[in-house]
C-alpha positions as CSV (number, residue, x, y, z in Angstrom):
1,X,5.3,-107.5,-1.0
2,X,4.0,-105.2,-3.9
3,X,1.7,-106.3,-6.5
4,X,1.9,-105.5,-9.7
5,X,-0.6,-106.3,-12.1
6,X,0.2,-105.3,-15.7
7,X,-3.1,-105.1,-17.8
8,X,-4.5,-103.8,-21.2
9,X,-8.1,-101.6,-22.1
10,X,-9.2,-101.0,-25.6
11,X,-9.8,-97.2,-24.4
12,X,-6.4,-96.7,-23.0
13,X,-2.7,-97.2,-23.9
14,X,-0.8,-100.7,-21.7
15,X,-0.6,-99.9,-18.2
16,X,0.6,-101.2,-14.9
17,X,-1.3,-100.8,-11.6
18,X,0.7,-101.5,-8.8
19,X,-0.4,-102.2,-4.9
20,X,2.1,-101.9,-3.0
21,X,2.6,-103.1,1.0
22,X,1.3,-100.1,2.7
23,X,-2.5,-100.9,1.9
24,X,-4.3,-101.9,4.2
25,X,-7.1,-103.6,2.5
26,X,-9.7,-100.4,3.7
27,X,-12.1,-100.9,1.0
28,X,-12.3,-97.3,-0.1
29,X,-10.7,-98.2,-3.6
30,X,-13.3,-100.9,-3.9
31,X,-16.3,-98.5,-3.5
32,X,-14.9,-95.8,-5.2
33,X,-14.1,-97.8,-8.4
34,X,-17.3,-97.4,-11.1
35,X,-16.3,-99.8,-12.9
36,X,-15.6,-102.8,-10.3
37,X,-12.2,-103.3,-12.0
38,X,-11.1,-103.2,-8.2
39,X,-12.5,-105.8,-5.9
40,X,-12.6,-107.0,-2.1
41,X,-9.9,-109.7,-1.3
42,X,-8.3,-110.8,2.0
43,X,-4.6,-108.6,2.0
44,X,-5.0,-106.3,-0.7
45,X,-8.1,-105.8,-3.6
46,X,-8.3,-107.8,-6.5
47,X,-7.7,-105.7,-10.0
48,X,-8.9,-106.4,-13.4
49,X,-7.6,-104.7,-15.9
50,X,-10.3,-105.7,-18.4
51,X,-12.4,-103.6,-16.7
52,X,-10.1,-100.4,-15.6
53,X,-10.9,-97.5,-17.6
54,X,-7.8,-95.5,-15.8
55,X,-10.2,-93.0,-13.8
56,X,-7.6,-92.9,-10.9
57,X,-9.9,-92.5,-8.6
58,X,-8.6,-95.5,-6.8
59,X,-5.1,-93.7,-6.8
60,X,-7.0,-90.5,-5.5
61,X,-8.9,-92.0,-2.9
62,X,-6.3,-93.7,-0.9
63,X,-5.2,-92.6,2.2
64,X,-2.2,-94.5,2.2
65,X,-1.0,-93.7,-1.4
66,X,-0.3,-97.5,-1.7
67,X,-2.1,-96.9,-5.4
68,X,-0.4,-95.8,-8.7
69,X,-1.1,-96.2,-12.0
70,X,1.9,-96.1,-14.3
C-alpha cells in the first residue's frame, strides 16, 4: 500500500510526499532528516509536513527510491 501524505510549509509551495511499498522501514530517512519531519514507525516512517522544509535528502538517501516528493 503507498502512503501519501499531502502537507503544507510556510517556506515552500503545497506538496505531497509519498511512501510507497518498497520501503522497508531502514531508518536512514529518519537520521538523515534535520528537521525530524520524518520519524521511526513500525512499516514505514511517520512524516510531518509541518516540519518538512523540502531538503530531499530523505528522497536522496534511499536505497530503495521508495521516497518522492512531488
Amino acid at each position: 500500500m503507498t502512503t501519501t501524505v499531502r502537507g503544507w510549509n510556510q517556506s515552500s509551495p503545497r506538496f505531497e510526499v509519498v511512501i510507497d511499498d518498497s520501503c522497508t522501514a531502514c531508518g536512514l530517512c529518519v537520521i538523515t532528516c534535520p528537521t525530524r519531519a520524518l520519524r521511526p514507525a513500525p512499516y514505514r516512517p511517520a512524516f510531518s509536513a509541518r516540519e518538512c522544509t523540502g531538503c530531499l535528502d530523505c528522497v536522496e538517501i534511499c536505497p530503495r527510491a521508495s521516497i518522492s516528493i512531488n
